[in-house]
C-alpha positions in Angstrom: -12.6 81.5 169.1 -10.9 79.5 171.6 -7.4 78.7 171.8 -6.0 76.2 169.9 -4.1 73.5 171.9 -0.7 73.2 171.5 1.0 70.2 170.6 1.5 67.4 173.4 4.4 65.0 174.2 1.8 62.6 172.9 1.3 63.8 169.2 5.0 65.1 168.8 8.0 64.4 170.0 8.5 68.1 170.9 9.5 71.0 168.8 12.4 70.8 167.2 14.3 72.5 164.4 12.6 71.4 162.1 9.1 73.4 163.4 9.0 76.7 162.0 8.8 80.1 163.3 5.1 80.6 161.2 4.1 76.8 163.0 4.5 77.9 166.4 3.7 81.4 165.9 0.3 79.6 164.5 -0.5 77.7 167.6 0.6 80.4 170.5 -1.5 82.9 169.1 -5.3 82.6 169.4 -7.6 84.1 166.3 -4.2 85.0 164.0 -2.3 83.1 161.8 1.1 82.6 162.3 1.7 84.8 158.7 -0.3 87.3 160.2 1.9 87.8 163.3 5.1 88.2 161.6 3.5 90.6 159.0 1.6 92.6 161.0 2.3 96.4 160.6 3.5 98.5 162.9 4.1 102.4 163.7 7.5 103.4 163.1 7.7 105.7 165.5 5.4 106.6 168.5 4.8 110.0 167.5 3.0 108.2 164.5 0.7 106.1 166.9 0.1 109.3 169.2 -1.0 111.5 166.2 -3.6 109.0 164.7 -5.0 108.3 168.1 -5.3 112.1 168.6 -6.2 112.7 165.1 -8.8 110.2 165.5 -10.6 111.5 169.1 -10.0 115.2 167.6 -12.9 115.8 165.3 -15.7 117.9 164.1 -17.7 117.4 167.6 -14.6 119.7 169.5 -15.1 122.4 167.5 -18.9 122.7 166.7 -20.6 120.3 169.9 -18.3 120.8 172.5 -18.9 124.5 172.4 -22.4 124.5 171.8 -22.8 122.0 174.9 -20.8 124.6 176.9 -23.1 127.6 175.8 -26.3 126.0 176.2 -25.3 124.0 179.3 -23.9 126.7 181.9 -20.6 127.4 180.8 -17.7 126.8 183.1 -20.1 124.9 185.0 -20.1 121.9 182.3 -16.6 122.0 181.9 -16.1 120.6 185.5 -18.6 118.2 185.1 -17.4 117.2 181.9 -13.9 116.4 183.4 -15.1 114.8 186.1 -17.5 112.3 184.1 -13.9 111.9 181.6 -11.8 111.1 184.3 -14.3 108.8 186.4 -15.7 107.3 183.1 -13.7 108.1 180.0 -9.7 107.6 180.7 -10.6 104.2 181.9 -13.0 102.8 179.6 -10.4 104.5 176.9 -7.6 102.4 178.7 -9.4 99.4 178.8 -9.8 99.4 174.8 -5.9 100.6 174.5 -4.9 97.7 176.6 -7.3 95.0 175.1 -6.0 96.0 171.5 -2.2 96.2 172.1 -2.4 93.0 174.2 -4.6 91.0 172.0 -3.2 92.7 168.6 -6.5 92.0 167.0 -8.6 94.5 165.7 -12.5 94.8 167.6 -14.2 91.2 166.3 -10.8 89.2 167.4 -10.3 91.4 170.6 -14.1 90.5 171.5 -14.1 87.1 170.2 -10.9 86.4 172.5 -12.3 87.5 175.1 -15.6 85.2 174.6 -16.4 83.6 171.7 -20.3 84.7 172.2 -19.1 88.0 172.0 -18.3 88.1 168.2 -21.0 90.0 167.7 -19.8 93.5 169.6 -16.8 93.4 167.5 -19.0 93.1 163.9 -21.7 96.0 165.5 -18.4 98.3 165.7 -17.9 97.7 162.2 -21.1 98.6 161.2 -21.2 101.5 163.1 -17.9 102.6 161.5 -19.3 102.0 158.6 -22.3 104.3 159.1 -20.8 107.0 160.7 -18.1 106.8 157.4 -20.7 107.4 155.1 -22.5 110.6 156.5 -18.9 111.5 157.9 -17.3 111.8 154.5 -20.5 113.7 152.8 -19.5 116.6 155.7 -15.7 116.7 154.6 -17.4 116.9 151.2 -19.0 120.0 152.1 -15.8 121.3 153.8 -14.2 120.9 150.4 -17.2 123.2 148.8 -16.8 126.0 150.7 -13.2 125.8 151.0 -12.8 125.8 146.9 -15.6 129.1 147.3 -12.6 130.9 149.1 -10.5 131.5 146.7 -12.6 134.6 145.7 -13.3 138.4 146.8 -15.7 139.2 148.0 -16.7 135.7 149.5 -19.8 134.3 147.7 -21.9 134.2 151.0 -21.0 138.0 152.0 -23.8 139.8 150.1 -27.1 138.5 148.7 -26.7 137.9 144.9 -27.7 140.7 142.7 -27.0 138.9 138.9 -30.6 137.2 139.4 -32.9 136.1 136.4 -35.9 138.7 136.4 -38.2 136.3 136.9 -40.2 134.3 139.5 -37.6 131.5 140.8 -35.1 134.5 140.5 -37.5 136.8 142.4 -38.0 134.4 145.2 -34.6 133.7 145.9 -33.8 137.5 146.2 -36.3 137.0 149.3 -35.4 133.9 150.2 -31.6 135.6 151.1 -33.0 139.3 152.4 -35.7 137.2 154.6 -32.9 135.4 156.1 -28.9 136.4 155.5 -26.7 135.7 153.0 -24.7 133.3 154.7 -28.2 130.8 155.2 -29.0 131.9 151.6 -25.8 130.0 150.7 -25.7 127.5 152.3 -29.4 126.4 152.3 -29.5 127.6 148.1 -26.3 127.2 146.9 -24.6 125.0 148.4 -27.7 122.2 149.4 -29.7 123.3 147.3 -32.3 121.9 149.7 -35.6 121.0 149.5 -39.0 121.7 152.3 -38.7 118.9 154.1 -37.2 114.6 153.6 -40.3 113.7 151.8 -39.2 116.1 148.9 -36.2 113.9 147.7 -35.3 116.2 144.6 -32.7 115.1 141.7 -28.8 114.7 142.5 -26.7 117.7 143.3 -24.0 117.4 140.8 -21.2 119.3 142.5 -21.7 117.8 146.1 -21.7 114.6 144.0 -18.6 115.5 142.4 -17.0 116.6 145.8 -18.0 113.4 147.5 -16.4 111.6 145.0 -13.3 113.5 145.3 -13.7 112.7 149.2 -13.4 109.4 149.2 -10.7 109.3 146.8 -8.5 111.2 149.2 -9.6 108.2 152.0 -8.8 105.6 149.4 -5.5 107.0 148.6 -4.4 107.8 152.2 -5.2 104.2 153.3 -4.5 102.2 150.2 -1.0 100.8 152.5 -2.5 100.8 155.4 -1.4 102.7 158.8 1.8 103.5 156.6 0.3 105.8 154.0 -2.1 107.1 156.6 -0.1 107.2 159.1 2.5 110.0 156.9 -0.6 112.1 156.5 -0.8 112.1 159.9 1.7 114.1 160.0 0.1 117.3 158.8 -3.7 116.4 159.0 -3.1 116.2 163.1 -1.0 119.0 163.5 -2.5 121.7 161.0 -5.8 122.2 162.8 -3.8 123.4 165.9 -1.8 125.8 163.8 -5.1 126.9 162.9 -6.7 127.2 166.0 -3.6 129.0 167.7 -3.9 131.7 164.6 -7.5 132.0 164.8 -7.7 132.9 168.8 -5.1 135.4 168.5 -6.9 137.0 165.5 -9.5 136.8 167.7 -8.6 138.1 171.0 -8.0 141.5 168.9 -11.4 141.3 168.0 -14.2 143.9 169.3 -16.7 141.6 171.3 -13.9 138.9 172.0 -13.7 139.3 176.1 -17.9 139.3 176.3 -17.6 136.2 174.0 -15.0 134.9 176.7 -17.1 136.0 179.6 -20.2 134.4 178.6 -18.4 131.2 178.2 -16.6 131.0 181.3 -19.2 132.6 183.5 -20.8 129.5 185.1 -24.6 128.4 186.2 -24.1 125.9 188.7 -27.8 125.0 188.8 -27.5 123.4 185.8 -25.7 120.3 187.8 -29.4 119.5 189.3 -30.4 118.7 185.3 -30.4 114.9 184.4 -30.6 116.2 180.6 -27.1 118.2 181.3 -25.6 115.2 182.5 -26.3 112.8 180.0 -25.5 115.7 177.1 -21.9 115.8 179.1 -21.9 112.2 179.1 -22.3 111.5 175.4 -19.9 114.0 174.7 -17.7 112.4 176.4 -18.5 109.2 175.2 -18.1 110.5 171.5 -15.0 112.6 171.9 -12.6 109.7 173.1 -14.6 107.4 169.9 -14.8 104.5 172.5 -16.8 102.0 171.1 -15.9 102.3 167.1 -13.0 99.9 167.3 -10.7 102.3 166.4 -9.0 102.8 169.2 -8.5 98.7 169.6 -7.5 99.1 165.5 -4.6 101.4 166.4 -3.3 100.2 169.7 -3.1 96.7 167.9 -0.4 97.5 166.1 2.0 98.6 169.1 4.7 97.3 170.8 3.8 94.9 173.4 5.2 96.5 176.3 4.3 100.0 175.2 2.8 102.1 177.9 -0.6 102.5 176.9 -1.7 103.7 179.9 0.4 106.6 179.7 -1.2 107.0 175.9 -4.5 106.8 177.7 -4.3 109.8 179.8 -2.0 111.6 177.5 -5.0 111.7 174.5 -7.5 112.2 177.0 -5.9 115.5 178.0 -4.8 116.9 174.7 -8.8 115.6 173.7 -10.1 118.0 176.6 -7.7 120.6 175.9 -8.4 120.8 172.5 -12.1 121.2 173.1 -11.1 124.1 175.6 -8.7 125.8 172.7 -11.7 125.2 170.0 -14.6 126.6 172.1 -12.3 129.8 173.1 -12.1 130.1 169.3 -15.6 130.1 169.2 -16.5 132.3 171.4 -14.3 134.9 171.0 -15.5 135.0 167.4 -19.0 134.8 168.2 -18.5 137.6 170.8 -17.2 139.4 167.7 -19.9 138.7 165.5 -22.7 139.3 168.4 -21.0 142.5 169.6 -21.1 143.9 165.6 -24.6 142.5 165.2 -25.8 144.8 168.0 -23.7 147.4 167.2 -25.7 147.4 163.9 -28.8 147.3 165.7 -27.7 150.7 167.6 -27.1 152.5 164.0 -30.2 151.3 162.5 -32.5 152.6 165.6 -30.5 155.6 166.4 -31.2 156.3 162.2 -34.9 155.8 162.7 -34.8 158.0 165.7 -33.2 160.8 163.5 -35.7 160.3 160.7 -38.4 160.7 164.0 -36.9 164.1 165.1 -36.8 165.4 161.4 -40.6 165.1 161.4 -41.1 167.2 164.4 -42.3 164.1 166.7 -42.9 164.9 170.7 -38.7 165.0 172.3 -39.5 164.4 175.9 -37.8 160.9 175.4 -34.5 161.7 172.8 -31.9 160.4 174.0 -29.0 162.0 176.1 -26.7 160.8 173.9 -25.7 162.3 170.4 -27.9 160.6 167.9 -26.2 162.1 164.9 -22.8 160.0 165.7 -24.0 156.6 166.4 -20.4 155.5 166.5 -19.8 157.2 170.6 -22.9 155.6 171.6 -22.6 152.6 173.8 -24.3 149.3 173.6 -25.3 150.0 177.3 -26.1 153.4 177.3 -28.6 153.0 174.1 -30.1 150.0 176.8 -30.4 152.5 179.3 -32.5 154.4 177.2 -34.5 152.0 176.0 -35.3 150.2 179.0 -36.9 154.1 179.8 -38.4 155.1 177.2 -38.5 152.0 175.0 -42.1 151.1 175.6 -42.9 155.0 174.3 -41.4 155.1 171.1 -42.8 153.2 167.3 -42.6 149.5 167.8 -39.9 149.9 165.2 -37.6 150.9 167.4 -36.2 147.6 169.3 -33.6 146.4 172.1 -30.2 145.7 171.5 -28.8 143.0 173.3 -25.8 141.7 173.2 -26.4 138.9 175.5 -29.5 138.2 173.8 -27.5 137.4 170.3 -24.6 135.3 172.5 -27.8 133.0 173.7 -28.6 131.8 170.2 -27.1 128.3 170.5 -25.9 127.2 167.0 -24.0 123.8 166.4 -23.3 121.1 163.8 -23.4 122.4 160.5 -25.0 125.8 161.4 -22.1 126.9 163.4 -19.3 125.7 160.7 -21.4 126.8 157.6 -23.5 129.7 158.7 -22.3 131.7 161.6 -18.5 131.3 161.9 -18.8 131.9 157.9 -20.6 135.4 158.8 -18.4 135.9 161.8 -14.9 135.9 158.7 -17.2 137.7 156.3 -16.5 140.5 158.4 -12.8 140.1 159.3 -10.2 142.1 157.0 -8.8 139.5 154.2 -11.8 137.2 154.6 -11.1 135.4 152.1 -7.6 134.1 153.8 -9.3 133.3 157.0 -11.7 131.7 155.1 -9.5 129.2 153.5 -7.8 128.4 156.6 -11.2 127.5 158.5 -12.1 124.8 156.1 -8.9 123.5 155.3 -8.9 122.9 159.0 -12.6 121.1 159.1 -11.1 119.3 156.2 -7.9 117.6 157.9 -9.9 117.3 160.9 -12.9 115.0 159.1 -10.0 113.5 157.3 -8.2 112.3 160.7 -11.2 111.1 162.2 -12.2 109.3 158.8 -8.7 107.8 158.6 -9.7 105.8 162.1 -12.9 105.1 161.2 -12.2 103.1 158.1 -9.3 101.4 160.0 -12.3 100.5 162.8 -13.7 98.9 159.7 -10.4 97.2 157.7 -8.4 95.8 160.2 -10.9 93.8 162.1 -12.0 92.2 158.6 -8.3 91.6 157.3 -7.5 90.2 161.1 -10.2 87.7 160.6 -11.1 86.8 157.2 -7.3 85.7 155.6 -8.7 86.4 151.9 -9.2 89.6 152.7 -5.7 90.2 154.4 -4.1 89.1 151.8 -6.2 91.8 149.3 -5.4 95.0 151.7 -5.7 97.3 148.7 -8.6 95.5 146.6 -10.8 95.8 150.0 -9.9 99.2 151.0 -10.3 100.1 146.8 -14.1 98.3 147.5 -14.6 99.8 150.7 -14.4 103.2 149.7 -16.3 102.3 146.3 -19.2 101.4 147.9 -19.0 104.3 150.4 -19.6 106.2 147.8 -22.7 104.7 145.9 -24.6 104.7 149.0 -22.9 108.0 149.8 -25.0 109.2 146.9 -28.2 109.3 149.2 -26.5 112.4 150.7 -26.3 114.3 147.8 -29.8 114.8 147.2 -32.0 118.1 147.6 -33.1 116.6 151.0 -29.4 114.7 151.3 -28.8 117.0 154.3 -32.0 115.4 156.6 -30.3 111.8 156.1 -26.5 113.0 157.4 -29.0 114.5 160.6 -31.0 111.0 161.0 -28.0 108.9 160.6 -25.6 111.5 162.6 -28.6 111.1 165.8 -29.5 107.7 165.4 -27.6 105.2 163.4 -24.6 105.7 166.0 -25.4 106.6 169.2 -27.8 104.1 170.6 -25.3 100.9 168.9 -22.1 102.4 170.7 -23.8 103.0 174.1 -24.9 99.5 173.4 -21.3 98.3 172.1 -20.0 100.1 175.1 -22.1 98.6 177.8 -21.1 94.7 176.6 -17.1 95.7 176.2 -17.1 96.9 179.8 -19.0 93.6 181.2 -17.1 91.3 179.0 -13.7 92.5 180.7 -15.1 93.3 184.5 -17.5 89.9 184.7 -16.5 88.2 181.9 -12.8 87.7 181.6 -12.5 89.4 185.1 -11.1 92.5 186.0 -8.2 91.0 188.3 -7.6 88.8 185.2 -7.4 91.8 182.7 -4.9 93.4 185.5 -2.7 90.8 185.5 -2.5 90.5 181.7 -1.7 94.4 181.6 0.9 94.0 184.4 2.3 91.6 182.0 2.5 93.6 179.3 3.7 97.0 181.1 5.8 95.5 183.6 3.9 97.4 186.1 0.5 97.0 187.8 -2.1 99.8 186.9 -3.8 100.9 190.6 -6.2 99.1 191.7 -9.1 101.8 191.3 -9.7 100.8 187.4 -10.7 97.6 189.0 -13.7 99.2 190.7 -14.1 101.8 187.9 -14.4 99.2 185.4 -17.0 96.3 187.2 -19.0 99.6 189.0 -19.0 102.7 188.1 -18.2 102.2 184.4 -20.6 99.8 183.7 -23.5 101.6 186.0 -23.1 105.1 183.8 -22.7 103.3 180.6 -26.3 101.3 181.6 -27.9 104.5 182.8 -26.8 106.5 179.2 -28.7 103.8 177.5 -31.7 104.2 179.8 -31.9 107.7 179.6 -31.6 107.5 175.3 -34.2 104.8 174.8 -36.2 106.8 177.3 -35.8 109.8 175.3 -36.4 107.8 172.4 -39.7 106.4 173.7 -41.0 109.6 174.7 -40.5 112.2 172.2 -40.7 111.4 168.8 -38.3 111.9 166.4 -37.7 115.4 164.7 -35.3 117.1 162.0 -34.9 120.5 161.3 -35.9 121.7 158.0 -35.8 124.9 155.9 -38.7 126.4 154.4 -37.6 128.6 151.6 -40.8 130.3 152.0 -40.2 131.8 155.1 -36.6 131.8 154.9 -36.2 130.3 158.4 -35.6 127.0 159.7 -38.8 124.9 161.2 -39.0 121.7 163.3 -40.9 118.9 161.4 -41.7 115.0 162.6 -40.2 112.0 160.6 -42.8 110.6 158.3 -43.8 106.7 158.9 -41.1 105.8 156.1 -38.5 107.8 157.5 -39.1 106.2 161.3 -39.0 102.5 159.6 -35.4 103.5 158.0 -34.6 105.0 161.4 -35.2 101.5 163.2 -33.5 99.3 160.6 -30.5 101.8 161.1 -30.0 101.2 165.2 -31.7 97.6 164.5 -28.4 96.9 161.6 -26.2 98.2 164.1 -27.5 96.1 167.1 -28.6 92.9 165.9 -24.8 91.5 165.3 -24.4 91.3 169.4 -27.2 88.8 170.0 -26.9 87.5 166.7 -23.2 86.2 167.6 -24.6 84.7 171.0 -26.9 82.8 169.7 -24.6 81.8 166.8 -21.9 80.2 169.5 -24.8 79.1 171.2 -26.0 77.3 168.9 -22.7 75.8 167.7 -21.3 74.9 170.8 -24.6 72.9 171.6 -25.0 71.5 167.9 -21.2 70.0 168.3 -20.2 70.4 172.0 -17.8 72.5 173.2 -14.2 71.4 173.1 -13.7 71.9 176.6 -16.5 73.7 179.4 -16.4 77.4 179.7 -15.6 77.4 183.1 -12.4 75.1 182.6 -11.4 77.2 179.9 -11.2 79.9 182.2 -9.0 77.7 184.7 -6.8 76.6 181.6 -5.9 80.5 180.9 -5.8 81.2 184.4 -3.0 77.5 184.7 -1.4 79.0 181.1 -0.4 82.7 183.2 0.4 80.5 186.1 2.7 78.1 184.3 4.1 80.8 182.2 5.1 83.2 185.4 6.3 79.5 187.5 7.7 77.9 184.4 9.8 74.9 185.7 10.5 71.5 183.7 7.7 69.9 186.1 4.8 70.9 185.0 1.9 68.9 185.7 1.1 66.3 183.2 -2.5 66.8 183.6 -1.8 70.4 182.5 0.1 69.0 179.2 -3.4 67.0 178.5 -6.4 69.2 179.3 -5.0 72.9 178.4 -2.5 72.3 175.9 0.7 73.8 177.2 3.5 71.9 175.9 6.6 71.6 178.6 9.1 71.2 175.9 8.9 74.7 174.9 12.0 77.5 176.1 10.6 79.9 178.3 11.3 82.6 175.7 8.8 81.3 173.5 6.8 80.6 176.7 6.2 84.2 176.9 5.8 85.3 173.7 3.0 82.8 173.4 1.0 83.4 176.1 1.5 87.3 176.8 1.2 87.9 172.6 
């Protein structure tokens, strides 16, 4: 949308008193009505802003993918290479949305559209992927709330198989089902999904994940209902809790048997892993996905700042509590996976050392017993029974097998299998498991519901920016929002619900915000101009940022963003897509292609996500040559660049010619000079 002109000496005699406030506000600032920019809301305090931005970046991904990433991807090793690619890459693609949204104070379609109007599209793509990423998002915090009504019972309903079966054959084979695999799977998989073979299977409704859905989005509809100030008060404790959380759960944890080999594995680092395009994109995307560039909530938030905040200190201040967080979450994870793994294989030592006894009972050959004292398995060591075994192993019944500590550290789980299967058998075991319990998935559940509180506003406040029926209906959208969220949200809590959260968790997001991503960062360096944007945020901060972002922005930026959506679509192209899927005959999980239907609902998701970018383009295309611009691009440009020029120089002899072609009235006080062209 360009900007509208404002009035000239030759349609008014100048403004006067008897203009209003709403009338000029109206013609100074572009995309928003003058109602708009007196009523916008804003965060009453900046602790408000900083917790919703942090609450927002901090989600599920730090504590189940950022640790997973770290212990298939070298350890220590990834963590430098994930700061470097945040600092060279993250911080100031994060800054440039803080700045374009606390400048502009539009959510992403009137930040975008500002910016170019052919770029409307990129700001409607961010609402769709919000909008996609709410529904699966929501089905997990519906899980969260499952297993976190489940705790309030001892023992915990995933500690032992059930024993209170039917005697018959659906009651037989789900006694295998859960000794074939573990309790924990057994639960989730069977009690909790109830899951079918594979996505072709769709199976009826699941009536309680349908009731916690619903109760899901009910909490979203009732923490946004006013906006950023009834989300912003459950800020407050949805922000801050998970760190309580985390702090209690690591120092559990440090006392735990197994927690310093959980922490050495982690931190022990494989520095040949940096030679590995795969590792760098992973580190990349995580990146990427951690700061929640591209959604538009970011540029949702920062919109409703003060002008002259410093949101480049907010920039690298998220960043680092982002990266730290990560750090705190995958220490918690490892030291409680070292706990489980070391008890696993201390398990293993019992069992074999028990089958040894039952061999020595029957008189079998004793040239390879153990030094050790069999008959206490409790003083035998996890490397002295390896010692042993890597001896005499290979002579004694195939029953008899390795225990390896390392070996059950190396079994990568993330996603849902680290949150739902083995940190749930990791508390099974801890003293009070039921209390630990609860606290672990009332933390997943304040952490969903931050991230979900800044997705929906990646979704509201563009639409109420730019459509004034719905601004004036805040509630009735948000009401219909989260309505709707749910019926489709219904697709999730099938049998096979679980495969569509993985498809739409792999595909209907990632490709659309690289995509978003790579037009936001050439709109500002090429576009608009990077120099341009600088001097706009030197406006606004009173300060200029250094003159690195510059280079960052048009170079390296734009360069990694274009070679992350390379590397996915070549991904894409050459191995097709694939979904994990539990066979309840086997009791294990098994990789399985997409069927043809699933592949076509797979393209319309990225597809739905994309087509608003060149969709918009063509749309201003089409009208500007249909009706003819108001004025040519590249003087529109010039007139912006005269407007900062005659706004820093203001003097009561502005060039007529300026009064005529841009629109800047010379009759207007310097004041309201400024707010009109730095607002």
């Amino acid at each position: 949308m360009e900007k509208p002109p404002l009035p000239s000496d030759e349609a008014d005699t100048g403004i006067g008193e008897s203009r209003s406030v709403t009338e000029l506000l109206d013609l100074g600032d572009p995309g928003t009505s003058g109602e708009a920019a007196n009523d916008r809301p804003a965060w009453d305090s900046k602790l408000q802003y900083v917790l919703a931005q942090v609450g927002f970046s901090v989600g599920l991904g730090n504590v189940w993918r950022f640790p997973y990433l770290c212990h298939q991807n070298g350890g220590g090793a990834f963590m430098v290479l994930y700061v470097v690619l945040l600092l060279l890459v993250g911080v100031p693609l994060f800054f440039m949305e803080l700045a374009a949204g606390q400048c502009i104070r539009q959510g992403s379609i009137g930040v975008w559209k500002h910016i170019s109007p052919k770029l409307v599209g990129v700001g409607f793509s961010s609402c769709m992927v919000c909008f996609f990423v709410a529904l699966y998002y929501n089905v997990i915090i519906a899980w969260s709330l499952f297993y976190l009504g489940n705790s309030f019972q001892s023992p915990l309903p995933w500690e032992h198989c059930p024993i209170n079966m039917t005697p018959n054959t659906t009651g037989i084979h789900h006694l295998c089902e859960c000794s074939d695999s573990s309790p924990t799977s057994y639960f989730w998989f069977r009690k909790a999904l109830d899951i079918t073979d594979s996505i072709d299977e769709s199976g009826e409704f699941n009536p309680i994940m349908t009731g916690c859905l619903l109760a899901a989005w009910t909490i979203v509809c009732l923490a946004m209902i006013k906006g950023i100030k009834s989300s912003a008060k459950v800020m407050y404790f949805s922000s801050v809790f998970p760190y309580v959380v985390l702090f209690i759960f690591l120092i559990r944890g440090l006392m735990l048997d197994g927690a310093l080999e959980g922490i050495a594995y982690m931190f022990y680092p494989k520095i040949e892993i940096w030679g590995e395009v795969q590792v760098w994109r992973q580190a990349a995307t995580q990146v990427f996905f951690a700061l929640g560039l591209g959604y538009g909530s970011v540029i949702a938030y920062s919109s409703y700042n003060p002008y002259h905040n410093n949101c480049h200190r907010d920039a690298l201040m998220v960043s680092c509590i982002n990266f730290m967080t990560s750090v705190l979450a995958t220490l918690v994870v490892f030291v409680v996976l070292g706990f489980r793994a070391k008890t696993i294989a201390l398990n293993c030592v019992t069992q074999n050392l028990g089958l040894l006894n039952d061999m020595a009972s029957h008189g079998s050959a004793n040239h390879w017993w153990p030094w050790f004292n069999m008959s206490d398995p409790a003083s035998v060591t996890i490397p002295e029974y390896r010692e042993w075994f890597r001896h005499y192993g290979s002579q004694v019944a195939p029953n008899i097998t390795d225990c390896d500590l390392d070996k059950e550290m190396s079994k990568g789980v993330e996603g849902t299998g680290l949150a739902f299967i083995a940190f749930t058998e990791a508390m099974a075991l801890f003293p009070a498991s039921p209390f630990w319990s609860t606290l672990f998935f009332l933390m997943l559940l304040n952490l969903g519901m931050s991230t979900m509180f800044g997705t929906m506003q990646g979704i509201l406040t563009p639409l109420m920016d730019n459509f004034s029926l719905l601004g004036r209906h805040r509630t009735v959208l948000t009401v219909c929002s989260c309505a709707l969220g749910f019926v489709i949200g219904l697709l999730f809590t099938q049998r096979s619900g679980n495969y569509f959260v993985t498809m739409f968790d792999d595909y209907s997001a990632t490709l659309p915000l690289i995509i978003v991503v790579v037009f936001e960062t050439f709109a500002v360096a090429w576009v608009y101009g990077a120099d341009r944007f600088l001097d706009d945020i030197e406006i606004m901060l009173k300060w200029r940022p250094p003159v690195i972002y510059k280079y960052l922005w048009k170079y390296l930026c734009l360069f990694a963003m274009v070679g992350l959506l390379l590397a996915s679509l070549l991904r894409m192209a050459f191995k097709r897509p694939t979904y994990t899927a539990w066979n309840h005959t086997t009791a294990s999980e098994t990789t399985l292609e997409y069927p043809g239907w699933a592949l076509v609902l797979l393209a319309t998701l990225i597809l739905a996500a994309t087509l608003p970018v060149p969709v918009g383009f063509l749309h201003s295309w089409l009208k500007n040559r249909g009706t003819g611009p108001d004025m040519d691009p590249g003087v529109e440009l010039s007139c912006q660049e005269m407007r900062r020029d005659s706004y820093r120089k203001y003097n009561n002899s502005v060039d007529s010619n300026l009064d005529g072609q841009c629109g800047v009235n010379t009759s207007i006080p310097e004041p309201l000079m400024e707010f009109l062209f730095t607002n």
